[in-house]
TORLO-794664 format. One record per residue (C-alpha): residue in one letter; x negated, y negated, z negated. Coordinates in Angstrom, 1 decimal, always signed. Example, Ala and Ser with C-alpha at 12.3 -4.5 7.8 and 13.67 -1.06 7.14 Angstrom:
2
<"a",<-12.3,+4.5,-7.8>>
<"s",<-13.7,+1.1,-7.1>>
//
This chain:
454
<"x",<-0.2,-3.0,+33.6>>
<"x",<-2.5,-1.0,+31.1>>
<"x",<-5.4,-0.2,+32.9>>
<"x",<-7.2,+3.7,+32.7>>
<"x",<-8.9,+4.2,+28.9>>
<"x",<-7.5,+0.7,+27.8>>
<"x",<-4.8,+1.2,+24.8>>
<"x",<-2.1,-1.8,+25.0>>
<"x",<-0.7,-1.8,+21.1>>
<"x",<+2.7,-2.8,+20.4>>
<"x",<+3.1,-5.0,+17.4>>
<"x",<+6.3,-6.2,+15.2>>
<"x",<+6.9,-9.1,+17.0>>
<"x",<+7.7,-12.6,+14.7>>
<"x",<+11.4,-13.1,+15.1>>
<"x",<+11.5,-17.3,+13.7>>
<"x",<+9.3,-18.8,+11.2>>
<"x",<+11.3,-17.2,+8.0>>
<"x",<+10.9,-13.7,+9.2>>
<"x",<+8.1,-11.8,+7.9>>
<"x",<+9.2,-7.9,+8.3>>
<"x",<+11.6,-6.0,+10.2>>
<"x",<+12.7,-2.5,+10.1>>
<"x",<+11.9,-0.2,+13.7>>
<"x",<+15.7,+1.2,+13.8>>
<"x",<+15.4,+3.2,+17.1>>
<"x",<+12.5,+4.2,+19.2>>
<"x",<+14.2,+4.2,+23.0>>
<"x",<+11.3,+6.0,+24.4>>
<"x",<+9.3,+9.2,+23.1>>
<"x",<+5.4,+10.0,+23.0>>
<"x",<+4.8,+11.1,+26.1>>
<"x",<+7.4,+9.4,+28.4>>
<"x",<+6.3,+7.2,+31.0>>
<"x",<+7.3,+3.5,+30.2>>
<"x",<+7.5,+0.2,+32.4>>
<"x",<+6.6,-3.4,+31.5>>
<"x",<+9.5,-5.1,+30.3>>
<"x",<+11.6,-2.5,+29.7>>
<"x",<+13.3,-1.7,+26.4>>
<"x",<+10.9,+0.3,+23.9>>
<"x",<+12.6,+0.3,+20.8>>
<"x",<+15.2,-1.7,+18.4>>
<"x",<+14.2,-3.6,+15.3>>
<"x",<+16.2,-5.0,+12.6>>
<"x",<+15.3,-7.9,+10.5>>
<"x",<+17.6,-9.8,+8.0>>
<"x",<+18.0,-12.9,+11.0>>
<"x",<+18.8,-10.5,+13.8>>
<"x",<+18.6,-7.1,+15.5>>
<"x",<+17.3,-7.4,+19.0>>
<"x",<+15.5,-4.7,+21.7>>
<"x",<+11.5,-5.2,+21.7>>
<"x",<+10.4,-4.5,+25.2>>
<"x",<+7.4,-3.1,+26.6>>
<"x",<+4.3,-5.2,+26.8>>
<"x",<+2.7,-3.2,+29.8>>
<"x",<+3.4,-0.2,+32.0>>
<"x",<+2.0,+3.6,+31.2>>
<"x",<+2.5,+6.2,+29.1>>
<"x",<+3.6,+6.0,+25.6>>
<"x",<+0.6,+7.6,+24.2>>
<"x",<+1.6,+6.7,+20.3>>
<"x",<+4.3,+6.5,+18.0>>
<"x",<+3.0,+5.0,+14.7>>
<"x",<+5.8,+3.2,+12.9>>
<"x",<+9.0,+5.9,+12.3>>
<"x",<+12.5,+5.0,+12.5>>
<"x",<+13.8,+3.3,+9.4>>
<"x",<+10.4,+2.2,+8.1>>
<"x",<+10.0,-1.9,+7.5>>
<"x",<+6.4,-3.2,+8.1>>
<"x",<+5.5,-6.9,+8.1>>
<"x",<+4.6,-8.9,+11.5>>
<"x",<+1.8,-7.9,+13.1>>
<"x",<+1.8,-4.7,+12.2>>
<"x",<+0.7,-2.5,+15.6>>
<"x",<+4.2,+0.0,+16.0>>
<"x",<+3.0,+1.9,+18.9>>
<"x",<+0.2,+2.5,+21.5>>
<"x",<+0.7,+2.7,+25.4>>
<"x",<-2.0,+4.4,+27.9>>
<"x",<-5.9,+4.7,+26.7>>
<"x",<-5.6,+8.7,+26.5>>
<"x",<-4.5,+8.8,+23.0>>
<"x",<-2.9,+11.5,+20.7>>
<"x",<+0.1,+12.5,+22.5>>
<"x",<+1.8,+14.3,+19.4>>
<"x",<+0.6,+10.9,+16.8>>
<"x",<+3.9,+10.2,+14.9>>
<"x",<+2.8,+9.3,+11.7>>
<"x",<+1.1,+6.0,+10.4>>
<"x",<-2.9,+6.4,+10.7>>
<"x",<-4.8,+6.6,+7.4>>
<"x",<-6.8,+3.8,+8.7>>
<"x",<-6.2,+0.3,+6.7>>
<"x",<-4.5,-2.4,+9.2>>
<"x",<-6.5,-4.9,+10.6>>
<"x",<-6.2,-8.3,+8.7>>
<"x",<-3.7,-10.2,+9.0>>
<"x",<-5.2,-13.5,+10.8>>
<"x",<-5.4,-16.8,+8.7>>
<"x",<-2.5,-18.5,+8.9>>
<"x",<-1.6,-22.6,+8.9>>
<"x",<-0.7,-24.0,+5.5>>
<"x",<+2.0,-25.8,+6.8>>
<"x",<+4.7,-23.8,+8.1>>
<"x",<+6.9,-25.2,+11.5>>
<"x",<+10.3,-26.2,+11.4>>
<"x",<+12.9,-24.5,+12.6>>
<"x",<+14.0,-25.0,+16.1>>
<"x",<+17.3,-27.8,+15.9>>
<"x",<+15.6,-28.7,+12.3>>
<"x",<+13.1,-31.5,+13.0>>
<"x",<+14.5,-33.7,+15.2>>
<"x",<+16.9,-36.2,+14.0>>
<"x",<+16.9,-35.4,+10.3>>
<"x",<+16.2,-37.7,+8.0>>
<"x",<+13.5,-35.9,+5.6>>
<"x",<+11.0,-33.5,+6.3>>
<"x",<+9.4,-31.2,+3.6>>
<"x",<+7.6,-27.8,+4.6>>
<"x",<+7.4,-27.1,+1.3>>
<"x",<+9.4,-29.4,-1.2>>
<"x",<+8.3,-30.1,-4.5>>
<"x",<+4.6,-29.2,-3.4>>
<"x",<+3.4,-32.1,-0.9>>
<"x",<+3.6,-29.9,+1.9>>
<"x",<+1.0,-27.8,+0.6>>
<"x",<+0.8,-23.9,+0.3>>
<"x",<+2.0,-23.2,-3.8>>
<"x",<-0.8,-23.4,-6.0>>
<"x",<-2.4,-20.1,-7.5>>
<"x",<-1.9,-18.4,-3.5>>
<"x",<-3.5,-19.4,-0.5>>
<"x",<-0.7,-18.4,+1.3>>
<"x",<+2.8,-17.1,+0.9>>
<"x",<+5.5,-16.4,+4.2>>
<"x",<+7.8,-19.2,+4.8>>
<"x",<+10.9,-16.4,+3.2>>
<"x",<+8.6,-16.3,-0.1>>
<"x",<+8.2,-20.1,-0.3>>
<"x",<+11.7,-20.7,+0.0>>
<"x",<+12.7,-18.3,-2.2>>
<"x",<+10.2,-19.4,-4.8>>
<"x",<+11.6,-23.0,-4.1>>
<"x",<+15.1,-22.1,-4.6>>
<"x",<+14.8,-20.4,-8.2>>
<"x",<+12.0,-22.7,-9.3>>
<"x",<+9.5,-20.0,-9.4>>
<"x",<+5.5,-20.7,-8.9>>
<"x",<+4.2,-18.1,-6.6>>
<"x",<+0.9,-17.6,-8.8>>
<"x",<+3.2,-15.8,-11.5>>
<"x",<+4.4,-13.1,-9.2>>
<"x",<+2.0,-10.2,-9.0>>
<"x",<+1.4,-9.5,-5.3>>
<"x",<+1.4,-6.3,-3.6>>
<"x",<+0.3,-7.5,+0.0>>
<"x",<-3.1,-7.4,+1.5>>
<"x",<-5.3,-9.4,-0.7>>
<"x",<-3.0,-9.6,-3.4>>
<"x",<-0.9,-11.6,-0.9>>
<"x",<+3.3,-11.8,-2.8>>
<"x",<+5.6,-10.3,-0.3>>
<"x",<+9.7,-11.0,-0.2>>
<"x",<+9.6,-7.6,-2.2>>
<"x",<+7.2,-8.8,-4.9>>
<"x",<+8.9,-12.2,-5.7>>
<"x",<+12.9,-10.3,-5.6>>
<"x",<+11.9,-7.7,-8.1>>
<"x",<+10.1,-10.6,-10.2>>
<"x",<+13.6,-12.5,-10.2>>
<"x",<+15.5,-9.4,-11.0>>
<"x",<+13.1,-8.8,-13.9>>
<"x",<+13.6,-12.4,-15.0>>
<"x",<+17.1,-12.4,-14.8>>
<"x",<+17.8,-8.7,-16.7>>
<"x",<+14.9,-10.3,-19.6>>
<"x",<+17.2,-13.5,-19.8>>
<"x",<+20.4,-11.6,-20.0>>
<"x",<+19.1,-9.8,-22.6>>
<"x",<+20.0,-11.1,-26.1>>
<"x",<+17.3,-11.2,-29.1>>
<"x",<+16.8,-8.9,-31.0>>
<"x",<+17.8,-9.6,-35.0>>
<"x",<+15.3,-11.0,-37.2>>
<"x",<+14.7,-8.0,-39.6>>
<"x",<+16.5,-8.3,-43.0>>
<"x",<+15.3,-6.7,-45.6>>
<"x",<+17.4,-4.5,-47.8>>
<"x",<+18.0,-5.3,-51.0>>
<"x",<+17.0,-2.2,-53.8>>
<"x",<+20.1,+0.0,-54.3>>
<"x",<+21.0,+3.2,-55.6>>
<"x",<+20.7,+5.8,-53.2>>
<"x",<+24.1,+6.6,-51.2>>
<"x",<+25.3,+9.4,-51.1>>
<"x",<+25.4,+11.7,-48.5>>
<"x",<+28.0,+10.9,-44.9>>
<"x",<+30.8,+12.8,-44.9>>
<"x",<+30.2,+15.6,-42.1>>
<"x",<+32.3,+14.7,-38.6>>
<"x",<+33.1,+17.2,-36.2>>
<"x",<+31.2,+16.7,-33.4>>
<"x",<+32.0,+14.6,-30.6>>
<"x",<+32.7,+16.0,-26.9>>
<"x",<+29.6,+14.7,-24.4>>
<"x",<+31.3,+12.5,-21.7>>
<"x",<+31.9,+14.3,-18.7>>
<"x",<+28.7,+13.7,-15.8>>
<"x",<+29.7,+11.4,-13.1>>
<"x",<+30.4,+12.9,-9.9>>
<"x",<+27.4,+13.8,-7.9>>
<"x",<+26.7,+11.7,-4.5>>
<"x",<+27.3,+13.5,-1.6>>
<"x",<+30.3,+15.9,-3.2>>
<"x",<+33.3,+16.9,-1.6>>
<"x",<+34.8,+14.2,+0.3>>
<"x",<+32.1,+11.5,+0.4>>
<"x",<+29.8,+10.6,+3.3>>
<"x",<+26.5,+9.0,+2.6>>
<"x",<+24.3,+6.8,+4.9>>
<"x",<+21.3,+5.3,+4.7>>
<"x",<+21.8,+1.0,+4.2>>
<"x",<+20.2,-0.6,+7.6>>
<"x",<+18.1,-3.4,+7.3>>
<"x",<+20.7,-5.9,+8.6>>
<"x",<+23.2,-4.7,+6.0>>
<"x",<+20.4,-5.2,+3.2>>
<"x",<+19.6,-8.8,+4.4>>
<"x",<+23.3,-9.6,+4.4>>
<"x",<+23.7,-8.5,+1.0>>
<"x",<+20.5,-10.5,-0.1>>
<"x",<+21.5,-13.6,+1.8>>
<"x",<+25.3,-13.6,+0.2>>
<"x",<+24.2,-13.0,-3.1>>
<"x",<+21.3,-15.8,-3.1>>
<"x",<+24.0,-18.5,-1.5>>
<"x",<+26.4,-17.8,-4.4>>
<"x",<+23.6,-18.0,-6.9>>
<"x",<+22.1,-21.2,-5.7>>
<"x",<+25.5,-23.2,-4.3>>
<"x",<+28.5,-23.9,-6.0>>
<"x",<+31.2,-22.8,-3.8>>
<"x",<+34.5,-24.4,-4.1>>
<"x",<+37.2,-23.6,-0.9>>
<"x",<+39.8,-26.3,+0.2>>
<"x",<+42.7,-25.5,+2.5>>
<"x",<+45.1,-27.4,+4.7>>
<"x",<+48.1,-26.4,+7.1>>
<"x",<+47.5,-27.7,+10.4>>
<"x",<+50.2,-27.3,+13.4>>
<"x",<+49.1,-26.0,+16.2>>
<"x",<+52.7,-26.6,+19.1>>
<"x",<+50.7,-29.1,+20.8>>
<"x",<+47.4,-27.5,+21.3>>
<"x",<+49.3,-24.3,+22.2>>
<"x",<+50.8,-25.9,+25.2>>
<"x",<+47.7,-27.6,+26.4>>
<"x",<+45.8,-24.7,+26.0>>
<"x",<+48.7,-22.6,+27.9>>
<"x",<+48.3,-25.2,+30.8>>
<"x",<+44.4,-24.8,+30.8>>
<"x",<+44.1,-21.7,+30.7>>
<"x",<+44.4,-20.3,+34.5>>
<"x",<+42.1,-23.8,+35.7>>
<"x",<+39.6,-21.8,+33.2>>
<"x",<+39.7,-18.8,+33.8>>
<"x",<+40.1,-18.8,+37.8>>
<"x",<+37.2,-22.0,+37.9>>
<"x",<+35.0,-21.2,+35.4>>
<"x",<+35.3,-17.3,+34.3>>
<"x",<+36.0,-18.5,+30.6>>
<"x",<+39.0,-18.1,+28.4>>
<"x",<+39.7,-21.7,+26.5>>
<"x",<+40.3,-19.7,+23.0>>
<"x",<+41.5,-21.4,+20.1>>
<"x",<+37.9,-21.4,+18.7>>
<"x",<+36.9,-23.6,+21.3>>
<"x",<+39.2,-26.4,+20.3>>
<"x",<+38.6,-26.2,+16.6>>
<"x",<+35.1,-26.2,+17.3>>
<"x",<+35.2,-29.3,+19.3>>
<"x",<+37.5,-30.6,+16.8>>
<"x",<+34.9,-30.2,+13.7>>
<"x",<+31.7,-31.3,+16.2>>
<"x",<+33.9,-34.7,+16.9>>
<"x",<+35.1,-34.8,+12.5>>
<"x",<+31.7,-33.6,+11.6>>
<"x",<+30.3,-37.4,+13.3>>
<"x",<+32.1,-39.0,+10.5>>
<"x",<+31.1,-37.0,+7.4>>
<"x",<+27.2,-36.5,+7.8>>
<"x",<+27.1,-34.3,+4.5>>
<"x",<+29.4,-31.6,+5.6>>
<"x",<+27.0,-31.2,+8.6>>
<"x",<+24.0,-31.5,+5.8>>
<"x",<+21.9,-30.0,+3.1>>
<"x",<+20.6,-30.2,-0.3>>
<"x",<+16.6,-29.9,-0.1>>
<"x",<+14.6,-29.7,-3.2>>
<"x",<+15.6,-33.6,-4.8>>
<"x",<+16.5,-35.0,-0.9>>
<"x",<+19.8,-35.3,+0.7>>
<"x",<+19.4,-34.0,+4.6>>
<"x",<+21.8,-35.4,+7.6>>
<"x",<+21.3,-35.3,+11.0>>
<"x",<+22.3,-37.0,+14.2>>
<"x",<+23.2,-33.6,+16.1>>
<"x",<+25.0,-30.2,+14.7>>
<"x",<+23.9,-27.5,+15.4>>
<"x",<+27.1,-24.5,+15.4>>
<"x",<+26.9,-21.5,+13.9>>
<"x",<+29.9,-18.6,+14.8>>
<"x",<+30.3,-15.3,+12.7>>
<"x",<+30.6,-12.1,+14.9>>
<"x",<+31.3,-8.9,+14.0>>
<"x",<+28.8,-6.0,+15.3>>
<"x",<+30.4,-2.8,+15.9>>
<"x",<+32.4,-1.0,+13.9>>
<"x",<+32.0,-3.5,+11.4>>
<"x",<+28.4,-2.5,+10.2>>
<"x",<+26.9,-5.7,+10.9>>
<"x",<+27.1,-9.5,+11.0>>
<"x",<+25.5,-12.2,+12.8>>
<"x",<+25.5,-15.9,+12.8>>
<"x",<+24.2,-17.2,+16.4>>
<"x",<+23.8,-21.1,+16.5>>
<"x",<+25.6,-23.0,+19.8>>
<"x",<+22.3,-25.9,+19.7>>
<"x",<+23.1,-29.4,+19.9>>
<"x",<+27.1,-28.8,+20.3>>
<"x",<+27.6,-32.4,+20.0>>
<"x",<+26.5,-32.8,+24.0>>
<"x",<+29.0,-29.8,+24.9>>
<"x",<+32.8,-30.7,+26.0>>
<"x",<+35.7,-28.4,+25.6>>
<"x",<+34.3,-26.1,+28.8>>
<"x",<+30.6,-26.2,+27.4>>
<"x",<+31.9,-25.2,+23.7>>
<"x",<+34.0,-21.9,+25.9>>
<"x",<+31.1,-20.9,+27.7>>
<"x",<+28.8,-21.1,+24.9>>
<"x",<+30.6,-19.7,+22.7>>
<"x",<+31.6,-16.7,+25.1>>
<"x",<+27.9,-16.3,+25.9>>
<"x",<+26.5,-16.0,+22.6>>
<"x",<+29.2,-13.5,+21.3>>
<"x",<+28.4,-11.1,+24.3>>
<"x",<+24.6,-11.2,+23.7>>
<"x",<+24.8,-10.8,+20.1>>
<"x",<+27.0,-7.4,+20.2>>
<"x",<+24.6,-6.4,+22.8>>
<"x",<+21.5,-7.2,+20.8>>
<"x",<+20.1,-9.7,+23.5>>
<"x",<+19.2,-12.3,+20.9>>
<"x",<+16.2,-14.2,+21.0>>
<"x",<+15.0,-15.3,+17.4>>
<"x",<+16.0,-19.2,+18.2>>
<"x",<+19.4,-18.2,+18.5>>
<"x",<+20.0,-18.0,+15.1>>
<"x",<+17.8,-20.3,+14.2>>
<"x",<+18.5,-24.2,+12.8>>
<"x",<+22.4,-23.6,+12.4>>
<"x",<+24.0,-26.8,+10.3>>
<"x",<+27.4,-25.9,+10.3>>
<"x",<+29.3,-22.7,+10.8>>
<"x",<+32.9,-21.1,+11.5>>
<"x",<+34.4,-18.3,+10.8>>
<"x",<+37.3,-16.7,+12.4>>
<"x",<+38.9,-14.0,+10.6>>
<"x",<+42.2,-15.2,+12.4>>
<"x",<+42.0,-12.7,+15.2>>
<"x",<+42.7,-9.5,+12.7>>
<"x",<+45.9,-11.4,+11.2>>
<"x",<+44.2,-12.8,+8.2>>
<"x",<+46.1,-16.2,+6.8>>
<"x",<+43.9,-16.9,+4.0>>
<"x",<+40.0,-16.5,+3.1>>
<"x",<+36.6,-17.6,+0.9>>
<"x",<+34.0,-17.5,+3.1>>
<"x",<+30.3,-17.7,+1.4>>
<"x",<+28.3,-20.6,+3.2>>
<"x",<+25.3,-19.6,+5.2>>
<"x",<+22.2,-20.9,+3.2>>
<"x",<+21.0,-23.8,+3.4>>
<"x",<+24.1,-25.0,+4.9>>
<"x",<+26.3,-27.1,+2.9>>
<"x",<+30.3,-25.8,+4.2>>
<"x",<+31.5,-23.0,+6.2>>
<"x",<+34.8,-23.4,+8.3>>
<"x",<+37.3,-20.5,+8.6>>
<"x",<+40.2,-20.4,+10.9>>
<"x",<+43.0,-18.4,+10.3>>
<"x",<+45.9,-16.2,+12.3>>
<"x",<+48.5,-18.7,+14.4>>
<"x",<+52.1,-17.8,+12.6>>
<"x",<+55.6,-19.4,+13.6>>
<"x",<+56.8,-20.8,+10.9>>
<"x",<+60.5,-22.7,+10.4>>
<"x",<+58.7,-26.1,+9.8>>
<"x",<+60.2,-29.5,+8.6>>
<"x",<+59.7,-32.2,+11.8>>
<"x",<+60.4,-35.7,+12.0>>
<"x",<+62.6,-36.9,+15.0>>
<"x",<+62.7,-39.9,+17.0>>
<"x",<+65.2,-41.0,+15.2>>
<"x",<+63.1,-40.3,+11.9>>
<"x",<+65.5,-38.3,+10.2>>
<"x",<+64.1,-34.5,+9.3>>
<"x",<+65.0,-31.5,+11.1>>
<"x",<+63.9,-27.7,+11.2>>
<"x",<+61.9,-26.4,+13.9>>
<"x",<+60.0,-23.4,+14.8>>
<"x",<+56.4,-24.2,+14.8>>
<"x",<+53.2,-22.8,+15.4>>
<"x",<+50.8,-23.2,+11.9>>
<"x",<+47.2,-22.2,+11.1>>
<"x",<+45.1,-22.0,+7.8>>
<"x",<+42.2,-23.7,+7.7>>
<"x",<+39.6,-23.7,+5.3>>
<"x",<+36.6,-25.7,+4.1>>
<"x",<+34.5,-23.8,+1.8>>
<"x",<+31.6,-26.3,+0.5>>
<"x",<+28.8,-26.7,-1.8>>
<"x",<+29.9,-29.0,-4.6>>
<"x",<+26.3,-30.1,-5.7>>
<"x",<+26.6,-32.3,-2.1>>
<"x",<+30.2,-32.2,-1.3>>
<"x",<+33.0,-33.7,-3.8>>
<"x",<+36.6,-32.4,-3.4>>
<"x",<+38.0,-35.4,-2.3>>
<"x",<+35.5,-35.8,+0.4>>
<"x",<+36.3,-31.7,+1.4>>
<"x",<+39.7,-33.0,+1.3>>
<"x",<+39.4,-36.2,+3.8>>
<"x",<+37.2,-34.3,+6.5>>
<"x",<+40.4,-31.8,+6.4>>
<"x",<+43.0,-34.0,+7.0>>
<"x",<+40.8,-35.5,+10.4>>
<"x",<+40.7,-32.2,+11.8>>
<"x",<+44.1,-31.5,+11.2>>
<"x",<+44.8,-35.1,+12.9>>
<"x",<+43.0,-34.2,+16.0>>
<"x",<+43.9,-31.0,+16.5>>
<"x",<+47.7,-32.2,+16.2>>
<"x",<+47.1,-35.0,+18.3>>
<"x",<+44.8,-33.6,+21.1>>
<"x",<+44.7,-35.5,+24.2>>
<"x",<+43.5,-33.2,+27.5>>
<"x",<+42.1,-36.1,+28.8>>
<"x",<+39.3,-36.8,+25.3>>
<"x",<+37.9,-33.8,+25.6>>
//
């Protein structure tokens, strides 16, 4: 509890080691009110997760100094509670920030990231060191640099000290790119002598092109982007420019399962509080497929091939209204049985939407699925999650007339119950024939499930 005349700041909390902003997207309290430890203070946003902050000691909110919709980096103090401060402070003081303290050279690995893989490089291509020319960058600079080959020292920094921020090295590659795109200009040829020509003919002149509509005109809402949507957008666009994404898809039939899952289904739901979904089994499906083909559940790293002994999940859910996405990671699925993979994956759905994440949730994921399925879809590209190599999707359950094989092995007709599912993967690690094998042993377990295995 803040004591009489002590100020207890409130600071942008680190939210995993590649997060080094996030954007204050709602203040839940106001200068003034009376606030309790532990209880919610305000929202932030980074490009990992949106999440509540909660307050670090009981008193009165005595200082608002970060607005709504501003971005500031880790550290920075957000707000002031009890020590008799200005009651009407709003704005951020003229004062310079406090240093940022020194941080290690050598970043941590990501929870899920260290144990069990097979190579280990804080920072590839440099010996584990800090880049040369900086004495330190964040871990989302580093790996940015390291994706697009870029040294650190020849990106003009903006931070404290001249520090490069995620800004700094973005608008270096944009400028980069738009220079590279550009062509050459002609080598200047020099005009042989002439007589002079005579004068152009006179043209009428040409109508100006009508002005574009203006933003904001009849008929058009505008909103501001939120910092979620902007580190979505960022994170898609680097995953297509760094892998090559190629999508395979197979048919897979689904009569069996249904009936299992039909029979389960009031056991789980009357024992456990869970519904079995169809997610459940596909997901224990891949974990049991994923054993066999290490470099679906791997990653390229600098010049080193990554696998692991464990596989860490990763599901796509939709925030509301469909103005935000999130990846949280089921850890070590590979211990979890068909119940543990429900539960889980119920759990982590119903804390994301209600923006009870903690930052190792969606941390260290090696594998994820999609599930589009739910809305009808049949068919779909997802764009793997970075530094993933393949992204599942599942797709809507349709009856289909279906050829069968009897008993008797002659063909028949039947009305069956098919589902899509694709693998899109990273052809720098992953072959098509390889895409196409790990396919064709999920298919063969799903259509073959036994209760009893799982």
């Amino acid at each position: 509890m803040s004591a009489a005349g002590v100020a207890v700041d409130v600071v942008m909390p680190q939210m995993g080691v590649s997060v080094s902003e996030g954007t204050v997207t709602r203040w839940a309290k106001q200068v003034g009110d009376q606030v309790e430890a532990d209880e919610t203070l305000l929202e932030i946003s980074t490009d990992k997760v949106d999440t509540e902050v909660p307050s670090p000691a009981s008193g009165v909110l005595t200082e608002i100094l970060v607005e709504e919709g501003s971005t500031v980096e880790v550290g920075t103090v957000l707000a002031r509670i009890g020590g008799g401060g200005a009651s009407t402070a709003t704005a951020v003081p003229a004062a310079p920030p406090a240093p940022e303290p020194e941080p290690a050279a050598v970043e941590a690995p990501e929870p899920g990231s260290a144990e069990g893989s097979q190579v280990r490089e804080p920072h590839a291509g440099n010996g584990g060191q800090p880049p040369p020319g900086k004495s330190f960058v964040s871990p989302v600079v580093a790996r940015i640099a390291s994706e697009h080959g870029i040294d650190p020292a020849e990106v003009p920094g903006s931070g404290n000290g001249g520090r490069v921020t995620k800004k700094d090295i973005l608008a270096f590659l944009e400028s980069r790119d738009a220079t590279a795109a550009a062509p050459p200009p002609p080598p200047p040829v020099e005009a042989p002598q002439q007589a002079p020509a005579p004068p152009p003919p006179v043209e009428a002149p040409q109508q100006a092109p009508a002005p574009p509509p203006a933003p904001g005109g009849a008929g058009e809402t505008e909103e501001p982007v939120t910092a979620m949507r902007r580190g979505i957008a960022e994170h898609m666009r680097r995953s297509l420019d760094t892998s090559a994404h190629v999508t395979s898809a197979i048919e897979v039939d689904l009569t069996r399962l249904a009936a299992i899952r039909a029979k389960l289904k009031p056991e789980y739901e009357a024992g456990y509080g869970v519904n079995p979904t169809y997610l459940a089994f596909v997901a224990r499906a891949a974990v049991e497929t994923l054993r066999d083909y290490p470099y679906v559940n791997g990653e390229l790293r600098g010049d080193k091939i990554v696998t692991r002994n464990y596989v860490n999940l990763g599901f796509a859910v939709e925030l509301a209204d469909g103005k935000g996405l999130i990846v949280p990671v089921l850890h070590n699925a590979e211990t979890l049985n068909l119940l543990g993979l429900a539960k889980g994956i119920a759990d982590i759905a119903a804390r994301a939407r209600a923006k009870q994440l903690k930052p190792d949730d969606v941390a260290g994921g090696t594998f994820t699925i999609t599930n589009p399925g739910g809305y009808g879809t049949f068919h779909g590209t997802p764009v793997i999650s970075q530094p993933q190599a393949a992204i599942l999707g599942t797709y809507a359950i349709v009856k289909r007339p279906w050829v069968i094989t009897d008993p008797d092995g002659a063909d028949a007709i039947a009305i069956r119950q098919i589902m899509n599912v694709t693998l899109t993967y990273d052809h720098r690690l992953i072959d098509g024939a390889l895409a196409g094998r790990f396919l064709r042993d999920l298919r063969e377990r799903l259509q073959t499930w036994n209760e009893t295995d799982y």
